[in-house]
C-alpha positions in Angstrom: -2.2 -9.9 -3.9 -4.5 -10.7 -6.6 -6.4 -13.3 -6.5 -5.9 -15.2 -10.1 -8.8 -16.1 -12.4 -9.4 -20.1 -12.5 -7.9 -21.4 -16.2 -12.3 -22.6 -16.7 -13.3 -19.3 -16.2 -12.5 -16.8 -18.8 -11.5 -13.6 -17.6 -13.6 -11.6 -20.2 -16.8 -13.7 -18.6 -15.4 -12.7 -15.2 -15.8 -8.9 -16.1 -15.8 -8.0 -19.4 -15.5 -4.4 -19.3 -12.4 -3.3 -20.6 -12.5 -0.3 -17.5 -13.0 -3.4 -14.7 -10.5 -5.3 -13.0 -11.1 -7.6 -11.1 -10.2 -7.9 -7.4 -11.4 -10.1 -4.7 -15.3 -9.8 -4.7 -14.6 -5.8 -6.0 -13.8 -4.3 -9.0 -11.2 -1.8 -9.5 -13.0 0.5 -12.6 -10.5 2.9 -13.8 -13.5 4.5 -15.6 -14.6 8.2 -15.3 -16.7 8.4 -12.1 -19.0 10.6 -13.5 -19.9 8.4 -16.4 -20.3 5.6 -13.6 -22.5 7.5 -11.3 -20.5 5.9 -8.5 -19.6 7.6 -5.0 -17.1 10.2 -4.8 -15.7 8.1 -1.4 -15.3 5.0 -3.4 -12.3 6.6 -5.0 -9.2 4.9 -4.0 -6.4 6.7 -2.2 -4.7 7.8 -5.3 -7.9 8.8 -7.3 -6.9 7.0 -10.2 -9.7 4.5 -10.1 -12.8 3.3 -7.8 -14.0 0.4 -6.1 -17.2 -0.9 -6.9 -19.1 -4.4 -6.3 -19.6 -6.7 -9.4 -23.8 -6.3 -8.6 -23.0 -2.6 -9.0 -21.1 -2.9 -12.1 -23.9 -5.2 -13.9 -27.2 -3.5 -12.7 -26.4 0.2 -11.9 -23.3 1.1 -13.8 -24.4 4.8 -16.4 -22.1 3.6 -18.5 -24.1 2.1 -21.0 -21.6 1.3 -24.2 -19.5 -1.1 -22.3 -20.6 -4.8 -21.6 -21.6 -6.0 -18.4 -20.3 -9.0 -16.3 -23.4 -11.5 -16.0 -24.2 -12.4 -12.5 -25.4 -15.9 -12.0 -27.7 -16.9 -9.2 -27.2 -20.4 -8.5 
């Protein structure tokens, strides 16, 4: 079940790229993996999309013409 975004966070601040979805502490990108420069085992079972880590998705993602969720240190 997905957990939902709080109403004083803004989803598009929570991860702005329009390939992310949000999950947990993951991402679900339904991006090509080969753009990403993910894993090949982070695919999920149906190979329609892969599982990455927000820290991933903001510092190492190739894919360099969408925008990038900004990770706070407190």
């Amino acid at each position: 079940m997905e957990n939902p975004v709080p109403a004083s966070t803004p989803k598009n601040d929570n991860c702005p790229c329009p390939f992310g979805k949000p999950y947990n502490r993951i991402i679900i990108c339904s991006a090509p993996i080969e753009e990403t420069g993910a894993d090949e085992e982070w695919y999920t079972q149906d190979r329609s999309a892969h599982l990455v880590t927000r820290q991933f998705c903001a510092f190492h993602c190739r894919k360099a013409d969408v925008p990038k969720p900004v990770i706070r240190k407190f």
